[in-house]
C-alpha positions as CSV (number, residue, x, y, z in Angstrom):
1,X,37.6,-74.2,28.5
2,X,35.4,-74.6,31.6
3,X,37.2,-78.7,31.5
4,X,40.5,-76.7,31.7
5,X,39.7,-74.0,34.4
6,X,38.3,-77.0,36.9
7,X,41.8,-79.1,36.4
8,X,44.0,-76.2,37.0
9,X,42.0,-74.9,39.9
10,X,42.2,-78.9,41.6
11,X,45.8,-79.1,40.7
12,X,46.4,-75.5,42.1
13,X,44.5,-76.6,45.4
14,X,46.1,-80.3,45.9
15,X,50.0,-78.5,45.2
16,X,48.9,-75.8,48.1
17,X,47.3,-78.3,50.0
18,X,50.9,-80.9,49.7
19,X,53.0,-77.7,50.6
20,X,50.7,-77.1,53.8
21,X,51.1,-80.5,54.7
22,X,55.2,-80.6,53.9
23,X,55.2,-78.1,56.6
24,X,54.3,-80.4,59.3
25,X,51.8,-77.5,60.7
26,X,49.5,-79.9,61.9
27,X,45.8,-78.8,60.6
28,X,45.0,-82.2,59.5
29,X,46.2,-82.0,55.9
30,X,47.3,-85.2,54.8
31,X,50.5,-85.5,52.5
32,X,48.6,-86.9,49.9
33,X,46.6,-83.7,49.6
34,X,43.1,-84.4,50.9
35,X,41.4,-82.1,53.7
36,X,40.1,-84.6,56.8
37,X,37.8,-83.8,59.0
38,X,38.9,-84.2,62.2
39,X,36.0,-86.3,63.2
40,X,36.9,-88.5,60.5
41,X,40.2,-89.3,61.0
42,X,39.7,-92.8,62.5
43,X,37.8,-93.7,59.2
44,X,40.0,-92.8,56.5
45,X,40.2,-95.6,53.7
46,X,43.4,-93.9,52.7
47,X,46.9,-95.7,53.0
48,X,49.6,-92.6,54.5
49,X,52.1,-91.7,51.9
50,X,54.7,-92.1,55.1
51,X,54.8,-92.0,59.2
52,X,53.3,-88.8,60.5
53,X,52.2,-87.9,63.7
54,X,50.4,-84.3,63.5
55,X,49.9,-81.5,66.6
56,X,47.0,-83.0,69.4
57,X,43.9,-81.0,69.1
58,X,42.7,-79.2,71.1
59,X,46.2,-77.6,72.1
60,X,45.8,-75.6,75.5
61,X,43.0,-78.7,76.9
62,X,41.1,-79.8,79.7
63,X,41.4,-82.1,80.3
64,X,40.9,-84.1,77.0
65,X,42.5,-83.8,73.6
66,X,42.9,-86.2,70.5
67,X,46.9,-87.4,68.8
68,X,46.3,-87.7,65.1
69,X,49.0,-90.2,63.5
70,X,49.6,-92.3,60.4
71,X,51.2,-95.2,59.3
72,X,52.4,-96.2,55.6
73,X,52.7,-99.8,56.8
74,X,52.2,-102.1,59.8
75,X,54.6,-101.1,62.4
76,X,54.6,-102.4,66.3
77,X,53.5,-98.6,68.0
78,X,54.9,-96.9,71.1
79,X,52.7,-93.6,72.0
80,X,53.8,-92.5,75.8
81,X,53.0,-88.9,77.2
82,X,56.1,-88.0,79.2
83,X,56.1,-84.7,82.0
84,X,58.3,-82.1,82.0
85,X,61.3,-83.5,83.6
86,X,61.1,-86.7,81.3
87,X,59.1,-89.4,83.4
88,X,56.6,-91.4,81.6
89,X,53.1,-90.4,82.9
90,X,51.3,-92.7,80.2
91,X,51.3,-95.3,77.6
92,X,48.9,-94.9,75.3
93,X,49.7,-97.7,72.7
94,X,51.8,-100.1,73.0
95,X,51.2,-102.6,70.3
96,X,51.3,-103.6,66.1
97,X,49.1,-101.8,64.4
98,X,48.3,-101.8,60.5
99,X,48.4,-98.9,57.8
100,X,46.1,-96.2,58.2
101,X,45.5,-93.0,60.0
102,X,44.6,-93.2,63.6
103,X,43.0,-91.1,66.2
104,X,44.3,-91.5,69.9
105,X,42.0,-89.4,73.1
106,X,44.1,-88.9,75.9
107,X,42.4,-88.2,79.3
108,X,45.1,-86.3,81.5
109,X,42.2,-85.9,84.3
110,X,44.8,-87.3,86.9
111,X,47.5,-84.8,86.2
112,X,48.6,-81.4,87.3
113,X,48.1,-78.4,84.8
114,X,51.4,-77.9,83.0
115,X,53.5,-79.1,79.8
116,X,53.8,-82.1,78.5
117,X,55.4,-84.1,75.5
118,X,53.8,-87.0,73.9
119,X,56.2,-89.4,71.4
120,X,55.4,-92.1,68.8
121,X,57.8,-94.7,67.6
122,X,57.0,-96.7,64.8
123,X,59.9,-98.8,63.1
124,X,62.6,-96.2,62.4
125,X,60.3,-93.3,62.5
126,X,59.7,-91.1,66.0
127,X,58.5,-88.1,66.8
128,X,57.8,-85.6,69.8
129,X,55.1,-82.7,70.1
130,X,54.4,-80.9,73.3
131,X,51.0,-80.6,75.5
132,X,49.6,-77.8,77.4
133,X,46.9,-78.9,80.0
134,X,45.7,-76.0,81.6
């Protein structure tokens, strides 16, 4: 009986744990249902189950933070921070990179506090998430 508790409690946790994630919250919950520590992002063995790009962290920063993304397969990578009327205020990536999950810092010690966005493109999938640098 104790063989059955364990497997309903894991299955119980990994369900929650893939709902989180579906959410797109961005708490570093991968899709495949594992918990990351956000120190160990950058050495995940794990292929993504998809393109995700999660919420930078820390979110209100100053004047560092880290972009947590993913890629399900080798994609050439776009990852600009843009300002609040659209310009480009930095390229961050720029090249093909392979599957994985990745961690980017970005230093924003040369810009005024304020909102930004940062964007990824990868292949057909993009995505946008805002920055506030106070």
């Amino acid at each position: 009986m104790k063989n059955k508790t364990k497997s309903s409690v894991i299955f119980l946790l990994t369900f929650c744990l893939f709902t989180i994630s579906s959410a797109d919250i961005g708490i570093g919950i991968s899709v495949v249902g594992t918990i990351s520590s956000i120190t160990d992002i950058e050495d995940e063995n794990t292929t993504p189950v998809g393109y995700y790009m999660n919420q930078n962290y820390p979110n209100l920063f100053n004047p560092v933070t880290t972009i947590f993304f993913g890629l399900e397969r080798s994609s050439f990578i776009n990852l600009k921070v843009y300002n609040s009327l659209g310009q480009k205020v930095a390229a961050l990536i720029n090249n093909k990179m392979n599957p994985g999950s990745y961690k980017v810092k970005f230093n924003a010690s040369n810009l005024s506090n304020g909102i930004y966005y940062y964007k990824i493109q990868a292949g057909e999938f993009h995505s946008v998430k805002m920055l506030l640098l106070q």
